[in-house]
MARRO-740536 format. One record per residue (C-alpha): residue in one letter; x, y, z. Coordinates in steps of 0.2 Angstrom, whole numbers, padded with zeros to 4 digits, always signed. Layout:
<sites>
aXYZ...
</sites>
This chain:
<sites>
x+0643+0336+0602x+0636+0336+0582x+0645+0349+0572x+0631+0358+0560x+0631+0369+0543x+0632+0386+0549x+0614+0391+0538x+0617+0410+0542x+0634+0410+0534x+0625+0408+0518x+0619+0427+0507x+0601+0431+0514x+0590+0431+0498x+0576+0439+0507x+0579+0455+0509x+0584+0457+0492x+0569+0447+0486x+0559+0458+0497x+0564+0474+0488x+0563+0466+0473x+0544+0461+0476x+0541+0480+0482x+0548+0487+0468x+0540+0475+0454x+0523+0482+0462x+0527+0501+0461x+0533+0496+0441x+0519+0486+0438x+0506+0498+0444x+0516+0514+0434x+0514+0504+0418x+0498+0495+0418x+0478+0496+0420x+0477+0483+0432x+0474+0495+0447x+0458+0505+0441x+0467+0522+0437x+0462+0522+0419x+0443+0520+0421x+0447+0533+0438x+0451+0547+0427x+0441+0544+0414x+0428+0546+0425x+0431+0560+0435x+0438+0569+0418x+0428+0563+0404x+0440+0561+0392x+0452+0545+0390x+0469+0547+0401x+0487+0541+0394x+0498+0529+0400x+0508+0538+0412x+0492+0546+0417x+0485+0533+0423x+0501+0523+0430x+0504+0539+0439x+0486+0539+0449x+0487+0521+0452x+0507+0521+0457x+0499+0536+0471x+0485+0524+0475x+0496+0510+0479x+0507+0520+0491x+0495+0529+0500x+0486+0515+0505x+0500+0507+0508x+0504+0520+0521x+0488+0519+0528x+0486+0500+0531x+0503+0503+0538x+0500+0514+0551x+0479+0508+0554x+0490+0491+0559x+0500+0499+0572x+0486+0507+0578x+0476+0492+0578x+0491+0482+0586x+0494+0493+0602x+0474+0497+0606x+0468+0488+0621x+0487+0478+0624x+0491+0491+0641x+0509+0491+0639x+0520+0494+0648x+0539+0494+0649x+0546+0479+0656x+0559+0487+0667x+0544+0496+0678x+0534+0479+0679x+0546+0464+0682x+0566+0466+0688x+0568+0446+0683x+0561+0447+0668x+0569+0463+0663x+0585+0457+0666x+0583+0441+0657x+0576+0451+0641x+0591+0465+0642x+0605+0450+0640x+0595+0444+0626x+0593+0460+0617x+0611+0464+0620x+0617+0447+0615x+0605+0443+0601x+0595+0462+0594x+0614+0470+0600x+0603+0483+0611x+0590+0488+0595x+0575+0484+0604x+0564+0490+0618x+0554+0480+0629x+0536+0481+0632x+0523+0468+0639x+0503+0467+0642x+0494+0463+0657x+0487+0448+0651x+0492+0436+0660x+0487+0421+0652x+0498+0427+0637x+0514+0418+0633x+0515+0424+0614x+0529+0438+0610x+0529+0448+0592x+0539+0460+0585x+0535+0476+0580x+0540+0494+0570x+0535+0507+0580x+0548+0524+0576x+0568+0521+0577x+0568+0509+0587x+0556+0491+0585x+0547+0486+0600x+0546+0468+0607x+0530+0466+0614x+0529+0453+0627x+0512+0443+0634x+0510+0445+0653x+0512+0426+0655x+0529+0425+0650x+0532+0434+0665x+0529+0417+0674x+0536+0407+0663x+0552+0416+0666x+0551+0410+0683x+0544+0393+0679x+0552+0387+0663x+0566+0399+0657x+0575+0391+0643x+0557+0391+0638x+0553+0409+0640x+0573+0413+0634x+0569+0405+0617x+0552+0413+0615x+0560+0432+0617x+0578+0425+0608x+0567+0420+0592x+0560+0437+0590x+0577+0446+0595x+0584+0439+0582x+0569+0446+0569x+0573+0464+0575x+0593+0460+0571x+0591+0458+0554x+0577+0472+0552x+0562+0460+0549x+0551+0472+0556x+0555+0486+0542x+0558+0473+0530x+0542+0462+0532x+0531+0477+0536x+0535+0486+0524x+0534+0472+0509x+0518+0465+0517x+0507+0482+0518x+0512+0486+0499x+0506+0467+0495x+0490+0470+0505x+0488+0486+0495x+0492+0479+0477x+0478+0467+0480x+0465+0476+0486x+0469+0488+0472x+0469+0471+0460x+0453+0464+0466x+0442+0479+0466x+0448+0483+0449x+0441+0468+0444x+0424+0471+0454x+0423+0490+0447x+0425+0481+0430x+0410+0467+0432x+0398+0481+0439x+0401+0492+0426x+0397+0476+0414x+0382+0470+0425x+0374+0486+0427x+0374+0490+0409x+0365+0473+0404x+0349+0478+0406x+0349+0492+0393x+0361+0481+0381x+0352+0463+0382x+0337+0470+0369x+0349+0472+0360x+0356+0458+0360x+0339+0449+0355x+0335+0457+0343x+0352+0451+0333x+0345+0435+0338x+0358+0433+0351x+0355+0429+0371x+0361+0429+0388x+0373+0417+0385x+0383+0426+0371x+0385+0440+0383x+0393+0430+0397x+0404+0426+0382x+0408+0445+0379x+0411+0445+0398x+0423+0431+0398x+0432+0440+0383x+0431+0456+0395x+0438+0448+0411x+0451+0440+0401x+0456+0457+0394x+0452+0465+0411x+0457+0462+0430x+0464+0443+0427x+0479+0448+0421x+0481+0453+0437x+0474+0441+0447x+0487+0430+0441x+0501+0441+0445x+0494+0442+0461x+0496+0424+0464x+0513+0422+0458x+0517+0437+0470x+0509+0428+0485x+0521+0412+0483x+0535+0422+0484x+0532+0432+0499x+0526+0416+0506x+0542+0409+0503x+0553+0425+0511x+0542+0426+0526x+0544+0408+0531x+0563+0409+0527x+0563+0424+0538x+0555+0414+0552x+0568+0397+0549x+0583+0411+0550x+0577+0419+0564x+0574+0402+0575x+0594+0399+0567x+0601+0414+0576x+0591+0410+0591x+0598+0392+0592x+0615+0398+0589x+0616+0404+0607x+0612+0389+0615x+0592+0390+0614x+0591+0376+0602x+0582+0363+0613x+0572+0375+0621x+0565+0382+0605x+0561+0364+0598x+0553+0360+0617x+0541+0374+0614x+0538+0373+0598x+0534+0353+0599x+0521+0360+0614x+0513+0370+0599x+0513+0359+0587x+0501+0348+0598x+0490+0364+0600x+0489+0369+0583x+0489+0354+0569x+0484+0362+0551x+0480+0351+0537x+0493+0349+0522x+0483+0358+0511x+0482+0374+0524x+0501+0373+0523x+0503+0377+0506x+0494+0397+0507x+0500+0399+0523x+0514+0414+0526x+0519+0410+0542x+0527+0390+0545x+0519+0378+0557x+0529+0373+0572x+0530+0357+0568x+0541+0365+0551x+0551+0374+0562x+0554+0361+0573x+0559+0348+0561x+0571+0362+0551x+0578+0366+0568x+0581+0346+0574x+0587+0341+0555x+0596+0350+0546x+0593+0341+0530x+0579+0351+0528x+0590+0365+0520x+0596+0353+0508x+0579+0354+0498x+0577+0366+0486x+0558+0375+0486x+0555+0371+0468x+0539+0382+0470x+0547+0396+0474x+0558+0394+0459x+0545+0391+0446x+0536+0408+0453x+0549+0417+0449x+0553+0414+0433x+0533+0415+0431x+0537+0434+0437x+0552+0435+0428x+0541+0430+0412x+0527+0440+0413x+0539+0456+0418x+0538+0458+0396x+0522+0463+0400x+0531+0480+0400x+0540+0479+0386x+0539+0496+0375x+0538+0499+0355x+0538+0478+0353x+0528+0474+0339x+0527+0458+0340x+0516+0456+0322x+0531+0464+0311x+0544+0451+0318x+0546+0436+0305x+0541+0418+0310x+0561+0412+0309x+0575+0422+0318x+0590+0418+0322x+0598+0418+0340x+0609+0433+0333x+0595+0443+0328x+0589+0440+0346x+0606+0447+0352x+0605+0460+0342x+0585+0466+0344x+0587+0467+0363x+0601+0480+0364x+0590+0492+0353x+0576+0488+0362x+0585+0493+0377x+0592+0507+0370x+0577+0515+0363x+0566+0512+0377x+0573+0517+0395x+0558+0505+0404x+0563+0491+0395x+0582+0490+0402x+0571+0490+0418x+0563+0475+0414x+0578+0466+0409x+0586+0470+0424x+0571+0463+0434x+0572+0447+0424x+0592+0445+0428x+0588+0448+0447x+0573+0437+0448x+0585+0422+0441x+0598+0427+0453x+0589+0426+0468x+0586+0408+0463x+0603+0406+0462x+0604+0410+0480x+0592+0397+0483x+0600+0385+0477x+0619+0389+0482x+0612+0385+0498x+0602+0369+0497x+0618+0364+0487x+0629+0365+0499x+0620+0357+0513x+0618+0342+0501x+0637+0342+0499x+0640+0339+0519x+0632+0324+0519x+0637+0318+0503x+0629+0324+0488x+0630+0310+0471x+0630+0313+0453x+0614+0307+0451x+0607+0317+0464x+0616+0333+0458x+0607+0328+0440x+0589+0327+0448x+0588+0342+0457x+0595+0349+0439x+0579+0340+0429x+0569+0347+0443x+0576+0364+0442x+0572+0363+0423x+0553+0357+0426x+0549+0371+0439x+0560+0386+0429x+0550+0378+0412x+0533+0378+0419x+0533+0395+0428x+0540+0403+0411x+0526+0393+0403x+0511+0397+0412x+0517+0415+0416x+0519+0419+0398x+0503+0413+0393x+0495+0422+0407x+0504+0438+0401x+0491+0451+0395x+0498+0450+0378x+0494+0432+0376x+0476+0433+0385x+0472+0446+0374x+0477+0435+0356x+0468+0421+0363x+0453+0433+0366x+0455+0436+0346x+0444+0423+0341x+0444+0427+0322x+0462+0421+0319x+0463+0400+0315x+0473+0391+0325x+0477+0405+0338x+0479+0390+0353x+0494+0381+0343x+0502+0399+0338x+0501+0406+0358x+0506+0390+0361x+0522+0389+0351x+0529+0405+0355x+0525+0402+0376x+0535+0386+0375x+0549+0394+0365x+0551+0411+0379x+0549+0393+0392x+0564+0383+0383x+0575+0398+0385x+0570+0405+0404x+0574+0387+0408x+0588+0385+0399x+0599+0398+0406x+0591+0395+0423x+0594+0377+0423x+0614+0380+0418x+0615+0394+0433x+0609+0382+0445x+0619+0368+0441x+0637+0379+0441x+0630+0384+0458x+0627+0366+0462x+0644+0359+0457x+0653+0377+0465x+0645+0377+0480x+0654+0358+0488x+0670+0363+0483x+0665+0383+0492x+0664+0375+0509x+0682+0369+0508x+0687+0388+0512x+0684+0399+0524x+0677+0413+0517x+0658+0412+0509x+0654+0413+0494x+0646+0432+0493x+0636+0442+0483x+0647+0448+0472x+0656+0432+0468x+0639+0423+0465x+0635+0440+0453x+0652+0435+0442x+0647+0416+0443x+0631+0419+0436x+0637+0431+0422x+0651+0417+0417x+0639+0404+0416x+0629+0414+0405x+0642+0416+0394x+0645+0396+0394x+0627+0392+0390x+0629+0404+0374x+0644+0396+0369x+0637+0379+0371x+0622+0384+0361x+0634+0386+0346x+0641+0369+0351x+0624+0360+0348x+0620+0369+0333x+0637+0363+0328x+0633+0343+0333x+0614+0347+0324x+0622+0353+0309x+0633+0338+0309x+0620+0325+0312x+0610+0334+0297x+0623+0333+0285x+0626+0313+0291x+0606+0308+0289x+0603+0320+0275x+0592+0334+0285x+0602+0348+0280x+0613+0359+0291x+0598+0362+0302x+0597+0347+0312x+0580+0350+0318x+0573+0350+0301x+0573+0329+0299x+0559+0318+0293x+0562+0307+0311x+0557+0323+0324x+0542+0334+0314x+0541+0351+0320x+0523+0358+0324x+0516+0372+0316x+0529+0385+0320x+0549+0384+0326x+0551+0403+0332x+0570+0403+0332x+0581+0394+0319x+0592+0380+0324x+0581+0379+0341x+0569+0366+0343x+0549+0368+0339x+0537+0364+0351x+0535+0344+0347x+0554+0343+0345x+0556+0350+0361x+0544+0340+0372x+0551+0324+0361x+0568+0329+0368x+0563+0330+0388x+0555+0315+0387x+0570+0306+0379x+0581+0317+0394x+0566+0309+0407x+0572+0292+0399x+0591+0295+0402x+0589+0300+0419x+0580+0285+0424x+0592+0273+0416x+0605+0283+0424x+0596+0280+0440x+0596+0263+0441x+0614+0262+0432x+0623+0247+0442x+0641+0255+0446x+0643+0265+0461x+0639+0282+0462x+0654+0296+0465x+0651+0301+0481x+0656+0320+0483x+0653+0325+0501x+0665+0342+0505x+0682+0343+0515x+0672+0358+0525x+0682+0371+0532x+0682+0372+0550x+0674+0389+0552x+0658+0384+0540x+0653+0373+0556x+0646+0377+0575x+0647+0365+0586x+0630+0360+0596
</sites>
């Protein structure tokens, strides 16, 4: 008998996150030209469309196809399968599949299986009020041949339709499908209607004494301007349902080896995985896990206990480019110094003014949040085993790295930023786009890092009760923690006005001989770009040092509660 973290007992991120990658979508496609509705009604009206005009058509576009890929899937899925309902076909199998579905789906599913016989695959599907398990005709053997086999196979995809992954998934998968189609052919539309007008506009061209290649110039300046914008959002959105939809699959194989199908699951899945072998680099873009992942997550539980580090960079490369949206920001009449107050103070009135910006804020909170989640988790399995100081300290500095280079690349991705980079008349535009990306980075990673790491120290000392950390609690954790990274600010700008004063910098303690600024420092009494990278490489230092720091380390492995563990 081992005794084993009891993973489902933790909040389940994804179908939040799922909602919040559905909504992001519907806002993005309102608010922007990325989906081809703009050049749509100009075309068919002649006459330039407005904002809402155009996020209007594209917000339609979006959901309507949407619907349609939606229910062409369905279609597609049930042509030429001859199903049948299991209870007409096979009594055994019937009755092994009602005791799942009442023990695991709690009697939410019907059963259905094909005639082909050579078949033992089983999916899940959303079909009316009630999800269909579609069973392959083989399994009908394997019932009689190897049933724990067979019972882990139809237990796995019970469990999916117990937590609504078929409405869930479906639903979030089809509107992702949709926003890229939408994205990509924006883009095509865009270089056809560039390509087909070069042959009346290269005469020109040489007549100015230009050529071909400063027109592919002019297109670069025109894609970067139009459709990959995007593009890059459409990454950042693809890592993210990459990571709900293989969560969904390692939660589901859970619940199915909670009752008792463990070793069966890890059997078969160990039989695929000899089938099925996919490079590492296949592993990366794929939605769906390999079974040798889910075979190893289900024999070792140690593989909660790591953090995705990609999944937290994306979203705060989502939550960053989310200012995309912002409304009635002139960014030109802002002065090159303000002050953390002033930032304080400009964001309520921006709020205030402009209904769509609250919007975005919210986004940006609940993009964190669901980090937060993330890592309540990872954290707590680490602290069944016994998590260290240092260890606690790493996954902080990694934290930092992945929150800091998502902000970083989202923001200069943005289309604001693209399109002062395509502004090649202004000096020095690299080092100016530059400055004020790392600044929105710094502070993205800032208050991310500081969530995170109350989550981590919280989340040991959580499992010594029995009740779970939930939503809400994790909701008051976060805005506390907020409030402590604000107060600590003014506790560094304290220490740096200190350490001014004592070598002669002034009260600003970022304005010394010893750490030059670059060519801009965005918020006062906040480090500038240079100072800033020469003070995470001074943090890298530490950490190592730390690392190889001869004493022993604090061991902090939970009292767990009783109720947090199953026994397996």
């Amino acid at each position: 008998m081992t005794a084993r973290l009891d993973q489902l007992r933790f909040p389940d991120e994804t179908k939040l996150g799922l909602a919040l990658l559905v909504g992001y979508m519907l806002f993005d496609a309102s608010q922007t030209y990325s989906l081809g509705g703009w050049h749509i009604l100009k075309w068919l009206t002649g006459t330039a469309p407005s904002v809402q005009q155009a996020g209007g058509l594209q917000l339609f576009m979006l959901v309507t196809l949407s619907a349609i890929l939606m229910g062409w899937r369905i279609r597609l899925s049930l042509k030429g399968l001859q199903l049948r309902r299991i209870e007409e076909v096979d009594a055994k199998a019937s009755g092994e599949t009602a005791y799942l579905g009442t023990r695991i789906a709690r009697d939410r599913a019907k059963f259905f299986v094909t005639a082909n016989m050579g078949d033992t695959n089983a999916f899940c599907m959303w079909a009316g009020r009630t999800p269909w398990i579609v069973l392959g005709g083989g399994l009908r053997l394997l019932f009689r041949k190897d049933p724990a086999r067979a019972r882990a196979i139809v237990g796995h995809e019970c469990a999916h339709v117990d937590v609504g992954d078929t409405q869930y998934l479906l639903v979030a998968w089809h509107v992702f499908n949709s926003y890229a189609l939408l994205t990509i052919g924006y883009l095509v539309l865009v270089q056809a209607q560039f390509w087909l007008r070069v042959p009346d506009v290269l005469p020109a061209f040489h007549r100015q004494g230009l050529g071909l290649p400063d027109l592919l110039k002019q297109n670069a300046v025109n894609v970067f301007r139009n459709g990959f914008p995007g593009l890059i959002a459409l990454a950042g959105l693809a890592f993210t349902l990459r990571h709900f939809a293989r969560l969904r699959e390692y939660r589901a194989d859970e619940r199915a080896a909670q009752v008792g199908l463990r070793q069966p699951l890890i059997d078969t899945l160990n039989v695929l995985t000899l089938r099925t072998l996919q490079p590492r680099w296949r592993q990366l873009v794929m939605f769906h896990p390999t079974a040798d992942e889910r075979a190893k997550r289900l024999s070792n539980e140690a593989f909660w206990a790591k953090p995705d580090l990609l999944f937290i960079g994306t979203l705060a490369f989502l939550a960053t480019r989310i200012d995309e949206h912002f409304e009635g920001i002139d960014e030109a009449s802002l002065p090159d110094m303000i002050t953390f107050d002033d930032m304080l103070t400009f964001l309520p009135s921006a709020m205030a003014a402009h209904p769509l910006t609250t919007v975005s804020v919210m986004l940006w909170i609940v993009f964190l949040f669901i980090a937060v989640v993330n890592v309540y988790r990872a954290s707590a399995t680490q602290a069944k085993f016994g998590v260290t100081l240092r260890s606690r300290l790493t996954v902080a500095l990694s934290a930092f790295a992945a929150l800091f280079l998502g902000s970083l690349l989202g923001d200069l991705t943005s289309l604001g930023q693209l399109m002062r980079l395509s502004d090649v008349s202004t000096s020095q535009i690299w080092i100016k786009v530059a400055d004020s990306a790392f600044s929105i980075a710094a502070l993205t990673a800032m208050a991310g890092t500081f969530l995170l790491l109350s989550v981590s120290l919280v989340s040991s000392r959580m499992l010594k009760h029995a009740r779970p950390l939930g939503w809400s609690q994790l909701w008051t954790l976060s805005w506390w923690t907020l409030l402590a990274v604000f107060a600590l600010q003014l506790v560094v700008n304290i220490v740096a006005g200190l350490v001014g004063l004592a070598i002669g910098g002034g009260m600003n303690g970022w304005e010394v001989s010893w750490l030059p600024r670059s060519s801009r420092q965005d918020i006062s009494n906040f480090p500038s770009l240079l100072q800033a990278f020469a003070c995470f490489l001074l943090a890298v230092v530490a950490l190592q040092v730390f690392r190889l720091w001869p004493g022993r380390p604090v061991d902090a492995r939970a009292n767990i509660d009783a109720s947090w563990l199953i026994q397996e």
